[in-house]
C-alpha positions in Angstrom: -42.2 -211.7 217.9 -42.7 -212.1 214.1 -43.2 -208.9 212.3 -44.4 -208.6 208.7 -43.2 -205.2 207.4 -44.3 -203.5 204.2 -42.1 -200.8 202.8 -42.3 -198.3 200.2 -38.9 -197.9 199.8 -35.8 -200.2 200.3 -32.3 -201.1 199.5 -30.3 -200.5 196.9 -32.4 -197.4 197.2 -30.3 -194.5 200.2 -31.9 -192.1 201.8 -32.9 -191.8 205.5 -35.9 -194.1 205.6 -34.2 -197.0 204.3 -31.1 -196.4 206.5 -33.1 -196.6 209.8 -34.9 -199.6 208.4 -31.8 -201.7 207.9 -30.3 -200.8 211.2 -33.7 -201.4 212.5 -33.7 -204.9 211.0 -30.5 -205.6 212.1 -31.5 -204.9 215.7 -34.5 -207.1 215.7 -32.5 -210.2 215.0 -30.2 -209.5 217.6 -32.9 -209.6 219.5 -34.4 -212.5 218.8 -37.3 -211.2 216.4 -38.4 -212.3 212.9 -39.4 -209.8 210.5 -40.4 -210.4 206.8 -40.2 -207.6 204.6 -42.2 -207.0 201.2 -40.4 -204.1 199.1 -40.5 -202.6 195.5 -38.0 -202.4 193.3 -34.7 -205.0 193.1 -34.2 -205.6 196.7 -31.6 -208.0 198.3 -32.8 -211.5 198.8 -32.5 -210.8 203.1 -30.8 -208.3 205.7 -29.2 -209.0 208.7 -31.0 -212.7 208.2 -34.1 -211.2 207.7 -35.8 -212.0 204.5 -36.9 -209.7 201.7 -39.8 -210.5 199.2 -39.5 -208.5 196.1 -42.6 -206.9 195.2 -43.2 -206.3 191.3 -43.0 -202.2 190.5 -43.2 -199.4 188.3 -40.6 -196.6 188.3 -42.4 -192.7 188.3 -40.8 -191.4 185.6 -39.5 -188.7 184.4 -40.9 -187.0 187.8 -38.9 -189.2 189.9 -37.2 -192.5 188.2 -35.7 -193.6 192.0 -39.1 -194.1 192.8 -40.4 -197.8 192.4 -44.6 -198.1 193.5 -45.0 -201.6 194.3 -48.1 -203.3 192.7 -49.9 -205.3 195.0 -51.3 -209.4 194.3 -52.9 -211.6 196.1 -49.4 -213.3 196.0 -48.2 -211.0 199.0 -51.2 -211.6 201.0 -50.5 -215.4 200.5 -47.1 -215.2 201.9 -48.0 -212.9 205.0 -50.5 -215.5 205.9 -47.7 -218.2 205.8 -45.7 -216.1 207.7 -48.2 -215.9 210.5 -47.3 -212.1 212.0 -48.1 -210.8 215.4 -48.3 -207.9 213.8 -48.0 -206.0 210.8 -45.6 -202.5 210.0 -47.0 -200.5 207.5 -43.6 -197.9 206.4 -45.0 -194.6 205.2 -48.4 -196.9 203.2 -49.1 -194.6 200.2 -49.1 -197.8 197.5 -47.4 -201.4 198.7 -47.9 -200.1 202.0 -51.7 -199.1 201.8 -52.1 -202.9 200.2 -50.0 -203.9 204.2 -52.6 -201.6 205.7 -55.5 -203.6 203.7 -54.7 -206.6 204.6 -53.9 -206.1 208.1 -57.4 -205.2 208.3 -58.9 -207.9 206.5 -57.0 -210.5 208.4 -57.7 -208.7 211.7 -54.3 -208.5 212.5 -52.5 -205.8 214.6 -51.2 -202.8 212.9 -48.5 -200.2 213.0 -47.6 -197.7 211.2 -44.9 -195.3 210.5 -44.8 -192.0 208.8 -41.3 -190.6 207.7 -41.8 -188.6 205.0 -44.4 -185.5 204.0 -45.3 -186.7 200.8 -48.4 -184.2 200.7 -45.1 -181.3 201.1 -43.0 -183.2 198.5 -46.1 -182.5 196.0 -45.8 -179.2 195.9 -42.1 -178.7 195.4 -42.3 -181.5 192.7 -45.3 -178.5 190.7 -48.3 -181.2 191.3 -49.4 -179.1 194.0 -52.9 -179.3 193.4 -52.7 -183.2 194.9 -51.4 -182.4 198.3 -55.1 -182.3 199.8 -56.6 -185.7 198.7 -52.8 -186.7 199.9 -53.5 -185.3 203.3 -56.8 -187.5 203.5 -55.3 -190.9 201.8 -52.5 -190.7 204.5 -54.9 -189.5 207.3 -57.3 -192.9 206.1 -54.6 -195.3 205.7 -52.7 -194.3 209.2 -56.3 -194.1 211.0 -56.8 -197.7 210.6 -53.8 -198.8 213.0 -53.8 -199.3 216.6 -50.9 -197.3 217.1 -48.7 -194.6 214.6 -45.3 -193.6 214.8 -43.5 -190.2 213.8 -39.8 -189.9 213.8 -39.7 -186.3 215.5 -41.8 -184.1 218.1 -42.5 -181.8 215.1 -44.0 -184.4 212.8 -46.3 -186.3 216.0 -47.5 -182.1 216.4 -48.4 -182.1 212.4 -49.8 -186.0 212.1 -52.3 -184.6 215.3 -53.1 -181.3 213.6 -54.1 -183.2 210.3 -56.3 -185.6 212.5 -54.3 -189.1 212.5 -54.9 -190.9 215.9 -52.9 -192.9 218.4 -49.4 -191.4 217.3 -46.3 -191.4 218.9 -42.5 -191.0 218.8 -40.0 -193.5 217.3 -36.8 -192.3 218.6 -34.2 -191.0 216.7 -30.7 -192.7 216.2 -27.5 -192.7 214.5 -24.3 -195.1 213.9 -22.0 -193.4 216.0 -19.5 -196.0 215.0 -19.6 -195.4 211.3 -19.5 -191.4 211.9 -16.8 -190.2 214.0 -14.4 -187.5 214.0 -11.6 -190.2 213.3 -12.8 -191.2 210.0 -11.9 -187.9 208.6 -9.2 -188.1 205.2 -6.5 -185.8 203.8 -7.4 -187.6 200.5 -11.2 -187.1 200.7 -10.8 -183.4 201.7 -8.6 -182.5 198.7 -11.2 -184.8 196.4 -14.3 -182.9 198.1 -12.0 -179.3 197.6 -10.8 -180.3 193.8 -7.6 -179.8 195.1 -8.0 -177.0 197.5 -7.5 -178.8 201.0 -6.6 -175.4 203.0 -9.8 -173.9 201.7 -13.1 -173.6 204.3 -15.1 -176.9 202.9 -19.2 -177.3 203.4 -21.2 -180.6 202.5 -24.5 -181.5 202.1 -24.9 -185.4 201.5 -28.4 -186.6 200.8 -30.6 -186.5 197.1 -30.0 -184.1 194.7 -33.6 -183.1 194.4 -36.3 -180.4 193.9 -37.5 -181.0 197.6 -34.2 -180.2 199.0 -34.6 -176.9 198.0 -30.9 -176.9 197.1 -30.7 -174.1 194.9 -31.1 -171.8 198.1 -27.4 -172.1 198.3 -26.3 -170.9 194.8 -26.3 -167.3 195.7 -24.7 -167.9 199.1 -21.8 -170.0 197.4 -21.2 -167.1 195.0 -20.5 -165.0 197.9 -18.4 -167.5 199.9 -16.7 -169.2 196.8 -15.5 -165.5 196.8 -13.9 -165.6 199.9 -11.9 -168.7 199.8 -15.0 -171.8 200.5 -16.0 -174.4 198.9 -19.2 -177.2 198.2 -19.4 -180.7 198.3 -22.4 -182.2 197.0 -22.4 -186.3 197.7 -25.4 -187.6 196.3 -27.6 -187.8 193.1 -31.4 -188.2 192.2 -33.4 -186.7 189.5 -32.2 -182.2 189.9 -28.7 -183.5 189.5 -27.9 -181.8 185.8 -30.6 -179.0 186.8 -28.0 -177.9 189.6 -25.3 -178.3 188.3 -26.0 -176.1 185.4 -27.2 -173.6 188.8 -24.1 -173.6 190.4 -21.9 -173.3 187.2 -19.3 -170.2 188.5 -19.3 -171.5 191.9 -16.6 -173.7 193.5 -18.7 -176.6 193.4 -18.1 -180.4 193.5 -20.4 -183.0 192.9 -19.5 -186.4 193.7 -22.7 -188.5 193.1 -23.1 -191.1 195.8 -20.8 -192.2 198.7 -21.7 -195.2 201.2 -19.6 -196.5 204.1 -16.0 -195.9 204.8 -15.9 -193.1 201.9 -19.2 -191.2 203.4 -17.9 -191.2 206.7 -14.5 -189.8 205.5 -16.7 -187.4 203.4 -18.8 -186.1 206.7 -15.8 -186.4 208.6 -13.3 -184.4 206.5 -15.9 -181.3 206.2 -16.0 -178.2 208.0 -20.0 -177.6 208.3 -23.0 -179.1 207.0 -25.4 -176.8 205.3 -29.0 -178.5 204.8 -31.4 -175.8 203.8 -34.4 -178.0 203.4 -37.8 -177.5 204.0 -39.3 -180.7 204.2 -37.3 -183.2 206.1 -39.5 -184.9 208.6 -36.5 -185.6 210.9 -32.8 -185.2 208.5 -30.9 -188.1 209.7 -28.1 -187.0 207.9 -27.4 -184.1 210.0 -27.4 -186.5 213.2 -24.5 -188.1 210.9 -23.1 -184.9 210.5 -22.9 -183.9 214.3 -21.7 -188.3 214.7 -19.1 -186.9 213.5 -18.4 -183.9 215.0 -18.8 -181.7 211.9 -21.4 -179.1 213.2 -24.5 -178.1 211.0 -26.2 -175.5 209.5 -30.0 -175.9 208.5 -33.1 -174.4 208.0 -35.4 -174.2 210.6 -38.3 -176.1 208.9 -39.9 -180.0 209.4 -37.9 -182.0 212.0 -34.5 -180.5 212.0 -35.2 -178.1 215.2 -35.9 -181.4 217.1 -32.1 -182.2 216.1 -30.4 -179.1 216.2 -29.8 -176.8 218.8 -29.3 -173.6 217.6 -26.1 -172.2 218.6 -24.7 -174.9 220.4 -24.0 -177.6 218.1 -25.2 -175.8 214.7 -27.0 -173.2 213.3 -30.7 -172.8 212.2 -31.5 -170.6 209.7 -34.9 -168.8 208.4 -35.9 -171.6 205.6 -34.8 -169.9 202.1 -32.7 -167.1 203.6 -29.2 -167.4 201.7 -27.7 -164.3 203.4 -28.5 -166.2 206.5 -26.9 -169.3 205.4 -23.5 -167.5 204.4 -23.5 -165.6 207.8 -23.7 -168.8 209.6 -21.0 -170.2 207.7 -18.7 -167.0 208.3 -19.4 -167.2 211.9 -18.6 -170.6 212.6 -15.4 -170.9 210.1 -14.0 -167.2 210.2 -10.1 -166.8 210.5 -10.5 -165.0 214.0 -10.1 -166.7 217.5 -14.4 -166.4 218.2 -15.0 -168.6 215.1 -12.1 -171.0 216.0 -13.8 -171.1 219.9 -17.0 -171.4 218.4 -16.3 -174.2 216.0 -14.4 -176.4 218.7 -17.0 -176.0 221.0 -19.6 -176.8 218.5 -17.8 -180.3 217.1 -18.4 -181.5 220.6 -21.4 -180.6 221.4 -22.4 -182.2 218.4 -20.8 -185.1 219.0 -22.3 -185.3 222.1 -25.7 -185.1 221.4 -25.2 -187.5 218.3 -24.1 -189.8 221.4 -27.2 -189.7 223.0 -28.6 -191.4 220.2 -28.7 -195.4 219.4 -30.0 -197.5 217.2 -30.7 -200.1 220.2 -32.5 -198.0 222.1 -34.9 -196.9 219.2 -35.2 -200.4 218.2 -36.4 -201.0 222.2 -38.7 -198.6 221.3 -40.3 -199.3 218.1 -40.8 -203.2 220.4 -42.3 -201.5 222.5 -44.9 -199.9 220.7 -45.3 -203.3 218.6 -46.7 -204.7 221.7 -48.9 -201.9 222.1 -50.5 -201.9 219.1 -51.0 -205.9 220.0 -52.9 -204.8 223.3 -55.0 -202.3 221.6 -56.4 -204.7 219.1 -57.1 -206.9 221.2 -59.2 -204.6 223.4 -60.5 -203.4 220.1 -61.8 -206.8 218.8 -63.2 -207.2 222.3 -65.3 -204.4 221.9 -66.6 -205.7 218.7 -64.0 -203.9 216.3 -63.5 -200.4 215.5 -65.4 -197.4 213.2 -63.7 -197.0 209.3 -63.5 -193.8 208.2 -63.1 -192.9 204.4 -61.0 -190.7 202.9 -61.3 -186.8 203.7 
């Protein structure tokens, strides 16, 4: 199968989008699939023998400078045709994307697409609330034209119905349970994530360091617990990096700025809990890499991370902006007395476990799977004499 995939966001870019891309690229050749991806930005040349066309772009700053919004030209239609797709992936279309879903449709070529992050959420937290409706209606548009759309967790195929987008299902969740696994944990990460404090209680969050994460929900509970002997880890950055760490001056506090491979596997690894109070994560695949390995999680109980966790067997879920709640958690699970040592050994499994249950082979099946769906349905469509177009709205 040849696959033409157009994505708004790519390497050297990290965050959980592009991570299931690669490993979803990497699974295709194995199996014998040829994808071509257009991206924005400065992308590598290919992955996993899969080649990459580099899409001109603009960054969005000052809001967001990781951002790059690919500008289409007729270029990129040019080399799709050459390619000669079975079908096309449209990754969460907003810009490049929308031009994938444009020219699907022009060409009368089979569509799928994906939807991985709540942009029309992200608006509000970023104070340009007043565009999350005609967001709702440009995603609902773009995603309506496919013949088949894919959500990343149960909660976010419920929304995508409610909002009236068509034809969706799930594209299972997965994580490298080779990368993250209790083994890879460090004496020497530990007492770089503790600034020298090993023997102290350590939490992590790994992911951006922005507005959206709604990371400043745990200033207030690390005053309390810095108190009584814990400590942060921040691995990441992104554009509220010097905003929070002017916040979180007074607390025991480290931010490392970004970790990849062996060194973020130590880092998740060499952690006590995970504490992920976001509100808007449409799955959180850094908590399945949390639980990989074995480091249980605490989260709030928003967007897709109740599909992941399981309260009170391998983490916690916490009301969404509830500090008190967060440090509670964190007491229960890491406390001194023989409960929270049960509780945290019996936890580390469990999430283990369940990260087990997860591969990027099977998801990859999957997403084939659904491919050739989406090649069924457009062909019954074009039998029928095509489909209605709906506008925006």
């Amino acid at each position: 199968m040849r696959v033409a995939m157009f994505t708004e966001v790519f390497l050297p870019k990290v965050d959980g989008v592009v991570t299931r891309l690669t490993h979803t690229l990497e699974q295709l050749g194995e199996m014998g699939h040829e994808v071509l991806v257009f991206a924005p930005g400065n992308p590598p040349a290919s992955h996993a023998g899969q080649p990459v066309s580099r899409v001109r772009s603009f960054s969005l700053r000052p809001i967001y400078p990781e951002i790059k919004v690919g500008l289409p030209t007729p270029s990129i239609a040019d080399k799709m045709v050459h390619f000669r797709p079975d079908v096309v992936h449209a990754v969460n279309p907003v810009a490049l994307a929308a031009f994938g879903v444009e020219v699907a449709v022009h060409r009368r070529l089979p569509l799928l697409a994906s939807y991985h992050t709540d942009l029309a959420d992200y608006l509000g937290k970023l104070g340009v609330g007043w565009a999350r409706r005609p967001m709702v209606g440009w995603t609902r548009f773009l995603h309506n034209r496919a013949q088949v759309n894919l959500c990343t967790s149960p909660t976010m195929v419920r929304r995508a119905r409610r909002r009236g987008v068509r034809h969706v299902e799930l594209w299972p969740k997965a994580v490298d349970v080779q990368t993250f696994r209790p083994g890879r944990a460090s004496a020497a990460m530990r007492a770089r994530l503790t600034d020298g404090h090993p023997d102290a209680r350590l939490l992590i969050y790994v992911g951006r360091l922005s507005r959206e994460k709604d990371l400043a929900d745990l200033v207030e509970p690390m005053r309390v617990l810095g108190a009584q002997g814990y400590r942060l880890a921040m691995v990441g950055s992104g554009p509220a990096r010097a905003e929070l760490k002017r916040a979180f001056v007074g607390t025991p506090t480290v931010f490392t700025g970004y970790l990849a491979g062996s060194e973020l596997a130590a880092a998740y690894a060499s952690a006590d809990a995970f504490v992920f109070p976001s509100t808007t994560e449409t799955l959180g695949l850094v908590a399945l890499e949390s639980m990989a390995s074995g480091v249980p999680v605490i989260a709030a109980a928003a967007g897709g991370l109740p599909d992941v966790i399981h309260d009170g067997t391998d983490g916690f879920l916490v009301t969404p902006h509830d500090g008190a709640g967060f440090a509670d958690r964190a007491r229960r699970l890491l406390g001194d007395d023989d409960a929270a040592r049960r509780l945290r050994t019996l936890m580390a499994v469990a999430a283990r476990a369940e990260a087990e249950r997860h591969d990027w082979a099977a998801a990859t099946r999957s997403l084939v799977e659904r491919y050739r769906e989406a090649i069924e349905r457009h062909g019954i469509e074009r039998a029928r004499g095509g489909r209605s177009r709906r506008g925006p709205g």
